[in-house]
C-alpha positions, 0 to 999 in steps of 0.5 A: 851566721857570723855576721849576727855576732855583733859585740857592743864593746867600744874597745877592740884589740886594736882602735884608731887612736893606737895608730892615728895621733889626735891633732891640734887644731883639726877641724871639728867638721870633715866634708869628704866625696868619692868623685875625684874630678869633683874633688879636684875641682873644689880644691882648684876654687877654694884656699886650702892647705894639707894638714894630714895623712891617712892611708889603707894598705895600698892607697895614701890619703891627704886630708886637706883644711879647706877655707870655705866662707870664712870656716876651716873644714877637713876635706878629702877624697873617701874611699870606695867600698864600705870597709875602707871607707868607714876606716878612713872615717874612723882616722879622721874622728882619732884626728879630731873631727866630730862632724863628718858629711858624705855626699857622692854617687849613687845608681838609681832604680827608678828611671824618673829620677832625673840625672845628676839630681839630689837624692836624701836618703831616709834608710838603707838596706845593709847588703854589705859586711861592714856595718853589723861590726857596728850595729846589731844584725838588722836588714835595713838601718834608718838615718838622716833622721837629725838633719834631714829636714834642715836640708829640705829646708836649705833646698827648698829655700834655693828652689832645689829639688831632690827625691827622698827614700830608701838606698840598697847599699852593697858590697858587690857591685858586679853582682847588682843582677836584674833579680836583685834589683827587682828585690831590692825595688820590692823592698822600697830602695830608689837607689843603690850605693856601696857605703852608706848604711855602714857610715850610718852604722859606724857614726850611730857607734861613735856617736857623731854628728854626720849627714849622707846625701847622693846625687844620681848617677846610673841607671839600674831600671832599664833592659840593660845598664845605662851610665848616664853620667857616671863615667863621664865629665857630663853636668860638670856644673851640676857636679860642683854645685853639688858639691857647694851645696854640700860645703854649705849645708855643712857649714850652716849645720855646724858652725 
């Protein structure tokens, strides 16, 4: 199959720093989500300013420096889908950060996991195309192995729960069939996603520091598809705590 041609060389034909210019004084961290209300939201709490531009063909992205207790931090809404997210990611290593957290949404397979709750991913299945340009051809990739019990101990010492455990990342998300799933669940995953084994990938590749979490959305594990809280404006406080806890767990991670 195509996708077992992985080639380890670092230089392609055309790479970040062809089309992206290194930025004085970028922020050596970045804190990106997927949410746009939550995006919206902690740009109205916190001081900030735009300091670049970043697009994919059809869709043009700010990236803002937010000040968040007293440290500058790159923000900006990710991209959906593996592929176009990772290139946004690679735009924003070219400008100069070295550290990059991603939290956002994900479908849960296991109806006990509370909604709008914490979820640290340990591995993730690799059923999207993105991550073998990255990584030679395996099913699964592991991460979060650095930082991972850092951020137990930062929940933990705010009395805040999580659950821990593989994710099935996919590219097709209106083909997430009943016989897929039972798979998938079969194979170990809780949850479900659309970036997070190619973000693994490419930041092994590059060689920076990066941290995934989730929190539940959606639920897969039912007769038929329940929202939850997915395409709602429901645990909005939840949401934006959520969002503050990655903000400061990132600051604490790398100061």
């Amino acid at each position: 199959m195509i996708l077992s041609q992985f080639d380890h060389q670092q230089t392609a034909i055309i790479n970040p720093g062809d089309v992206i210019q290194t930025l004085p004084d970028f922020p050596k961290t970045a804190v990106t989500c997927f949410a746009r209300g939550t995006f919206a939201r902690i740009l109205a709490e916190f001081p900030h300013r735009e300091i670049a531009k970043t697009s994919v063909a059809n869709l043009e992205i700010p990236i803002y420096e937010l000040n968040f207790q007293g440290q500058k931090i790159a923000f900006f809404n990710s991209y959906v889908g593996a592929s176009g997210c990772v290139a946004i990611l690679e735009d924003i290593i070219a400008m100069g950060a070295e550290n990059i957290l991603v939290f956002g949404t994900c479908g849960v397979l296991d109806s006990n996991i509370k909604e709008t709750s914490i979820i640290i991913p340990t591995s993730a299945i690799r059923d999207e195309g993105t991550s073998y340009h990255y990584a030679p051809p395996t099913s699964e990739i592991a991460l979060n192995h650095t930082y991972r019990k850092q951020f137990k101990q930062f929940l933990d010492a705010q009395n805040i729960s999580y659950t821990e455990g593989k994710v099935w990342t996919t590219d097709g998300i209106y083909r997430e069939t009943h016989q897929k799933t039972a798979n998938r669940k079969t194979q170990g995953a809780i949850a479900v996603d659309m970036e997070c084994s190619a973000i693994a990938a490419f930041a092994n590749f590059r060689k920076i520091n990066h941290f995934q979490f989730f929190y539940s959305a959606d639920n897969l594990d039912a007769e038929t598809w329940e929202s939850r809280t997915l395409t709602n404006d429901a645990d909005l406080e939840t949401k934006d705590r959520i969002a503050n806890i990655a903000l400061s767990f990132a600051v604490e991670l790398f100061r």
